[in-house]
C-alpha positions in Angstrom: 0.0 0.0 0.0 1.4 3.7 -0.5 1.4 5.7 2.0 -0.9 8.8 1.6 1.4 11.8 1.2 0.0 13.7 3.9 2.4 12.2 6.3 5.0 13.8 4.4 3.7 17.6 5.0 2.8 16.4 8.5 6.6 15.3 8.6 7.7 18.9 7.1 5.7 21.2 9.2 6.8 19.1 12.8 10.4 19.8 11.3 9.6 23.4 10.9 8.0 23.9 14.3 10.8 22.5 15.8 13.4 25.0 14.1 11.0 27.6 15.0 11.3 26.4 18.5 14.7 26.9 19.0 15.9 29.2 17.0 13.8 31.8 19.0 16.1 34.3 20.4 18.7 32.6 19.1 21.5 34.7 16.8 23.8 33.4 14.1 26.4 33.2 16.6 24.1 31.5 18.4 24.2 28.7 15.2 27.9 28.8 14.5 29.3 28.0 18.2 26.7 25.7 19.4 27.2 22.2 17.9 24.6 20.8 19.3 22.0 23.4 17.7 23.6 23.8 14.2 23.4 19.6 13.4 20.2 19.6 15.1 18.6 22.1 12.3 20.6 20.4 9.7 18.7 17.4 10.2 15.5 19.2 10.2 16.3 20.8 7.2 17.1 17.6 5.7 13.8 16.4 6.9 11.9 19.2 5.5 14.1 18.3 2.2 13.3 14.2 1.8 9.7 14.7 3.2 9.3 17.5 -0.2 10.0 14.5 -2.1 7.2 12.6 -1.5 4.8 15.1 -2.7 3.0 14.5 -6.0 3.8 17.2 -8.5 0.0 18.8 -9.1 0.3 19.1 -5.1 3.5 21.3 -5.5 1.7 22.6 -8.2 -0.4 24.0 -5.9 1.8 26.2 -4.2 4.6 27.7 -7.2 5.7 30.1 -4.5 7.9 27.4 -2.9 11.1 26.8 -4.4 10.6 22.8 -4.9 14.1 22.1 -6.6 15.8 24.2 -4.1 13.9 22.8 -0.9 14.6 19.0 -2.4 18.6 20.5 -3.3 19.3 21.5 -0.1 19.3 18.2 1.7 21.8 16.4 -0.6 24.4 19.6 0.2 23.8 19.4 3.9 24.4 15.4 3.4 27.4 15.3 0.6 28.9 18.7 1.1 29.3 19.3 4.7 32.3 19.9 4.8 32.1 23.2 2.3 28.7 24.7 4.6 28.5 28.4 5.0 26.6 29.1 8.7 25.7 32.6 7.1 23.8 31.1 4.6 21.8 28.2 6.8 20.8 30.8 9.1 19.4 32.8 6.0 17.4 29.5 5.5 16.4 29.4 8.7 15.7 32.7 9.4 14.2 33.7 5.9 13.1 30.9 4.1 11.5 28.7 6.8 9.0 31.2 7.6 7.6 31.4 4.3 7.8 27.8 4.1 5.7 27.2 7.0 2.7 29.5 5.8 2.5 27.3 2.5 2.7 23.7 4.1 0.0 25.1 6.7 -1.9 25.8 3.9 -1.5 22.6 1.7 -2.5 20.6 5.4 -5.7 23.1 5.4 -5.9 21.9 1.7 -5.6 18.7 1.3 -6.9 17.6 5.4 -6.9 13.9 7.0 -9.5 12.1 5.8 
């Protein structure tokens, strides 16, 4: 049986809450000396980036505002290219990206409910 793709944006918002969680008052220092913090939103991120993937195209379709390459990109560089990682520029996800992220998955789970 597959597995009804709502898990996955149920999967992608609980990753998105929980970087909204503790990244509050946090600062990009915050990120870059606290080992602890930066791997744990890495792995959200790559979450957020593997759940994308099970989505059926006419449901990304839905919502052309999200960058769907980019968000299913990102966890392949966080995974193969660690090593070359730019704090500056995962904070900008987290700080800028996420946020917009999180208004369009709430709207595909008002779209597209439990049934």
């Amino acid at each position: 049986m597959v597995r009804d793709f709502r898990h996955a944006l149920h999967d992608m918002n609980a990753a998105i809450c929980g970087i909204q969680a503790v990244t509050a008052g946090k600062t990009l220092q915050d990120y870059s000396s606290d080992w602890m913090l930066k791997h744990a939103l890495q792995r959200a991120i790559e979450i957020i980036s593997e759940a994308s993937r099970s989505l059926p195209e006419d449901v990304r379709a839905t919502r052309p505002e999200i960058p769907w390459a980019r968000v299913k990109t990102i966890g392949n560089v966080i995974r193969h290219e660690y090593h070359g990682l730019s704090d500056t520029i995962l904070w900008g996800v987290i700080i800028d990206e996420i946020p917009r992220l999180e208004r369009s998955i709430s709207a595909l789970l008002e779209q597209y409910p439990a049934e």
